[in-house]
C-alpha positions, 0 to 999 in steps of 0.5 A: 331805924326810920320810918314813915313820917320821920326826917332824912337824917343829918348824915354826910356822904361823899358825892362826885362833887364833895362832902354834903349833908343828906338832911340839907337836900332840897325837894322830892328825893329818892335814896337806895342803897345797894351792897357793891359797886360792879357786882351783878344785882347791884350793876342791874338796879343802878341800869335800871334806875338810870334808864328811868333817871328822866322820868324821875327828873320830869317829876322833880325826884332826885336820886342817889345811890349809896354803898361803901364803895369809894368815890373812885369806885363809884366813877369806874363803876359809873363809865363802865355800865353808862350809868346815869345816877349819881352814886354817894359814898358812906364809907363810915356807914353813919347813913346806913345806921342811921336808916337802918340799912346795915344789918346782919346777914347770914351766907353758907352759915356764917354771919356777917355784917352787910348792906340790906338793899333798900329804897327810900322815897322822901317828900319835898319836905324831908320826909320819908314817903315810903320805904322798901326793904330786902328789895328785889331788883327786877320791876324795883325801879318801875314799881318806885316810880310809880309810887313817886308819881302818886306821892306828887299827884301825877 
C-alpha cells in the first residue's frame, strides 16, 4: 500500500490515447479510482470532478480516472454524463494492487473482491502529497482541491 512520501508506481493504464506508464507522467497529478462506470456514486464523483476540471488545470493538476471498465466503457460513460475527466483502464488491477485500492469488501454477508473509492494527490515530482480512502462523494472534489492549491501554495 502506498503512502505518503513514496513514488507513483510503474504501472500501466490504458487511457483514450493508448497504452502509458503512470510513473512517467509529468507534474502535479490527481488519481482517484471509483468502483464503475454509470452507476450512481461513481456517475456524481466523475460530475463533480469534471466541473472542477478547469480550476485543477489553472493549477497545473492532471486528473485521471481509473476503474476496470474498458476503454469503450469509459467513452460511453463519457458522452452520456458530458463528462470532462480523462478516465483510464486497469483491467488487470496491477494499479489497484500496487496503491492498495483493491480490497475485500463485504455486501449482505458475503465477501468479495472490489474497488475501495480512493484519491491520490501526487506532487510534480511523483510523490504521493496526500491520500483519501473509502472516500465519500459529496463535497470530495471540493475539499481535494482545496488541498491542491495548499500543496502548490495557492
Amino acid at each position: 500500500m502506498i503512502e505518503q512520501g513514496d513514488r507513483l508506481p510503474a504501472v500501466e493504464l490504458e487511457g483514450a490515447e493508448g497504452a502509458f506508464v503512470l510513473s512517467d507522467r509529468k507534474g502535479p497529478l490527481l488519481l482517484y479510482f471509483y468502483p464503475k462506470d454509470d452507476t450512481a456514486g461513481c456517475t456524481r464523483e466523475a460530475q463533480d470532478f469534471s466541473a472542477l476540471l478547469p480550476e485543477f488545470k489553472a493549477l497545473g493538476v492532471d486528473l485521471l480516472g481509473v476503474s476496470k471498465d474498458s476503454t469503450a466503457k469509459h467513452r460511453k460513460f463519457a458522452a452520456k454524463y458530458d463528462l470532462t475527466v480523462p478516465l483510464a483502464t486497469d483491467a488487470d488491477g496491477v494499479a489497484m494492487e500496487a496503491l492498495g485500492v483493491w480490497v475485500e469488501k463485504q455486501l449482505y454477508g458475503r465477501k468479495y473482491m472490489g474497488i475501495d473509492r480512493s484519491t491520490f494527490l501526487f506532487a510534480a515530482d511523483g510523490t504521493l502529497f496526500r491520500a483519501w480512502r473509502k472516500v465519500r462523494v459529496p463535497g470530495h472534489a471540493e475539499q481535494v482541491l482545496a488541498v491542491a492549491r495548499e500543496m502548490l501554495g495557492t
